[in-house]
C-alpha positions in Angstrom: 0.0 0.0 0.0 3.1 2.7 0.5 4.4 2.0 -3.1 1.6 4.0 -4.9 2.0 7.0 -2.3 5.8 6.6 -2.7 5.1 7.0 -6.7 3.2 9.8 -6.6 6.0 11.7 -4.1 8.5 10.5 -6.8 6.6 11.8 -9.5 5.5 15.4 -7.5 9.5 15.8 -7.2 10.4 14.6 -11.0 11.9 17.2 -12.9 10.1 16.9 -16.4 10.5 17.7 -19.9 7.5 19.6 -21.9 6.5 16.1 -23.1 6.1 14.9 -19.8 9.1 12.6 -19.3 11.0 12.8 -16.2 14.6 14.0 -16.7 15.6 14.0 -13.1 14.3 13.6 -9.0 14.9 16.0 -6.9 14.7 12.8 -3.7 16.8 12.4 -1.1 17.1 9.7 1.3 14.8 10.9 3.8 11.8 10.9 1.7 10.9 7.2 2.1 11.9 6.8 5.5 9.5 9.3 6.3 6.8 8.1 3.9 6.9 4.7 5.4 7.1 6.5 8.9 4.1 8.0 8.3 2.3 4.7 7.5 3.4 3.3 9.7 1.9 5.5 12.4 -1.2 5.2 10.8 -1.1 1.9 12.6 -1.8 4.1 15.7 -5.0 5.0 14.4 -6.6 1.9 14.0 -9.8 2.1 16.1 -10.4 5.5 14.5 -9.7 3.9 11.2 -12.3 1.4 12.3 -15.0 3.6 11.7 -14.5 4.7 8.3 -17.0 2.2 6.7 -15.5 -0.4 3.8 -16.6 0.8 0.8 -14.7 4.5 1.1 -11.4 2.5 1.4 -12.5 0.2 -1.4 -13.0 3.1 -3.1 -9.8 5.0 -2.1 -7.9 1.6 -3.5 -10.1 1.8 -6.7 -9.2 5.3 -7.4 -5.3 4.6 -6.6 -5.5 1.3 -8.7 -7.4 3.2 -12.0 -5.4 6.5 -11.8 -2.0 4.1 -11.9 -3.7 2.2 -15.1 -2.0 4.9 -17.4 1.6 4.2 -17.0 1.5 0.2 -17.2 2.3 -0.7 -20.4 -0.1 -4.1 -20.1 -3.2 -2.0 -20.3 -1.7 0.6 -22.7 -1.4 -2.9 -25.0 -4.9 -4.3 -24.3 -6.5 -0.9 -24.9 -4.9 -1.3 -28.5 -7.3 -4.4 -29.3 -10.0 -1.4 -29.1 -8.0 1.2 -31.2 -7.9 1.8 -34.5 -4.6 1.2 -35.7 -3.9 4.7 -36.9 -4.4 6.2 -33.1 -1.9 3.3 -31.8 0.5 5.2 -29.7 3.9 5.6 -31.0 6.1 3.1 -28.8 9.3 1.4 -30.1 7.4 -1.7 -30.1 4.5 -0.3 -32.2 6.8 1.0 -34.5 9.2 -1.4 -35.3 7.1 -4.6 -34.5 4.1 -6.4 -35.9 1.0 -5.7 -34.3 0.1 -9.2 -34.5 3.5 -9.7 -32.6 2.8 -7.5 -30.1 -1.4 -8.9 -29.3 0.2 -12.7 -28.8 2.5 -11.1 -26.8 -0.5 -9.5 -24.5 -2.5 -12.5 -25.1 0.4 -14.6 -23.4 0.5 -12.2 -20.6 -3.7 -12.5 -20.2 -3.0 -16.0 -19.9 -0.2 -16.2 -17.3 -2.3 -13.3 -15.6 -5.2 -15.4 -15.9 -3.7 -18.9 -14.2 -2.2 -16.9 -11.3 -5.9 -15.1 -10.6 -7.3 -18.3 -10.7 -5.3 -20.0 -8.5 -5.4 -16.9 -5.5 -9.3 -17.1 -6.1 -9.6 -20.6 -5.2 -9.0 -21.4 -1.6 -9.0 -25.1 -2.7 -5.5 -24.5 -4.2 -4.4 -21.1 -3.1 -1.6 -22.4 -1.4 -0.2 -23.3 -5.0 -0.4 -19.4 -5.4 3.7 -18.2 -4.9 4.1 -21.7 -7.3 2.2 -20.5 -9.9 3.7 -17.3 -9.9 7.3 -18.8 -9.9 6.1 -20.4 -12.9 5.6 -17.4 -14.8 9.5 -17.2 -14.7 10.4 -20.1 -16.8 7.2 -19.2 -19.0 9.0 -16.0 -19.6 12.9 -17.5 -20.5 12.4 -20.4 -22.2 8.7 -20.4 -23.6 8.3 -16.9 -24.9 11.9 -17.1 -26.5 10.9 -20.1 -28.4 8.0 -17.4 -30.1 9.4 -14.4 -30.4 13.0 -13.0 -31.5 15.0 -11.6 -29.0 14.7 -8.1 -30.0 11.2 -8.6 -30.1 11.0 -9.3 -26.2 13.6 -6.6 -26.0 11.1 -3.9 -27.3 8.5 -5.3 -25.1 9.3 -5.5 -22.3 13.2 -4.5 -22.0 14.4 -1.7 -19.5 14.0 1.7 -21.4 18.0 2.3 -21.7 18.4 -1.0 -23.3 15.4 -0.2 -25.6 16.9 3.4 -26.8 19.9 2.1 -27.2 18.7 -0.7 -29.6 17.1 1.9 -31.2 20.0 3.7 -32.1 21.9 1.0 -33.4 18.9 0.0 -35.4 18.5 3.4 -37.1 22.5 3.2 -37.4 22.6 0.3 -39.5 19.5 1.9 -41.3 21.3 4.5 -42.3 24.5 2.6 -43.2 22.1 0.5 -45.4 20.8 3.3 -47.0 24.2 5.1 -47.7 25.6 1.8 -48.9 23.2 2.1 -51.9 23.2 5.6 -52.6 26.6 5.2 -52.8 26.1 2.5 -55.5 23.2 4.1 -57.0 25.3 7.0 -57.6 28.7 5.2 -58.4 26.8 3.7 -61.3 25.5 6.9 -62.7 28.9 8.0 -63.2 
């Protein structure tokens, strides 16, 4: 429960761009210890906290949970199954994939998604619960590489400085392609 209060402290510190990006945090060390301080107190305040009835918290957690829908990439990719494809955003994965690539890839995710949901849901087998999300793991290095290259996974779900770099070797050897044959486009014109 601290991690989305934590994000929206990091954020409210973020130094940003015009676009939005965040070039820098202004953080120090102090900020989490006092963030999780303050939770921590709230323990103090559990009888009052006892009289706030259930459906305000579930409501405070619904609002937390939708307004942090946004920035996950998983739900940016479902939401494309309901876009038309010419108000797709423009990700590296968008751009340089095949959409078809990148729906198996969220349809895979559903799935694993799925199973784990199931298995918390039932109390029969619930205990299988931190098995069935171990499972995920080997689902993720040796089933998806078997379906998609590793670029591919790379532009999916890589961390953002792999990804940019990637990117620029790509567009690199684009351009080395491209100067390679208007060099011998030209070469025969003389």
């Amino acid at each position: 429960a601290t991690t989305v209060p934590c994000i929206i402290h990091l954020n409210a510190l973020a130094e940003k761009d015009r676009d939005g990006k965040i070039i820098s945090v202004q953080e120090t060390r102090l900020t989490m210890l006092f963030s999780h301080l303050i939770v921590g107190l709230s323990l103090l305040a559990l009888s009052a906290l006892k009289l706030l009835p259930m459906p305000v918290l579930y409501g405070v957690f619904l609002f937390m949970g939708m307004s942090a829908l946004p920035g996950m990439q998983f739900w940016n990719r479902i939401l494309l199954w309901i876009q038309q494809p010419s108000k797709y955003p423009e990700t590296p994965a968008i751009k340089y994939m095949e959409t078809k690539k990148v729906h198996l890839y969220t349809m895979l995710q559903l799935f694993f998604f799925g199973l784990v949901f199931t298995v918390q849901n039932f109390p029969q087998i619930a205990i299988v619960f931190p098995l069935m999300t171990l499972l995920c793991l080997p689902g993720r290095l040796v089933l998806l590489p078997r379906i998609f290259e590793g670029w591919e996974l790379l532009l999916l779900d890589g961390e953002d400085e792999n990804i940019k770099e990637w990117i620029a070797l790509k567009e690199d050897s684009i351009r080395t392609v491209d100067d390679l044959e208007y060099g011998q486009s030209s070469g025969s014109d003389l």
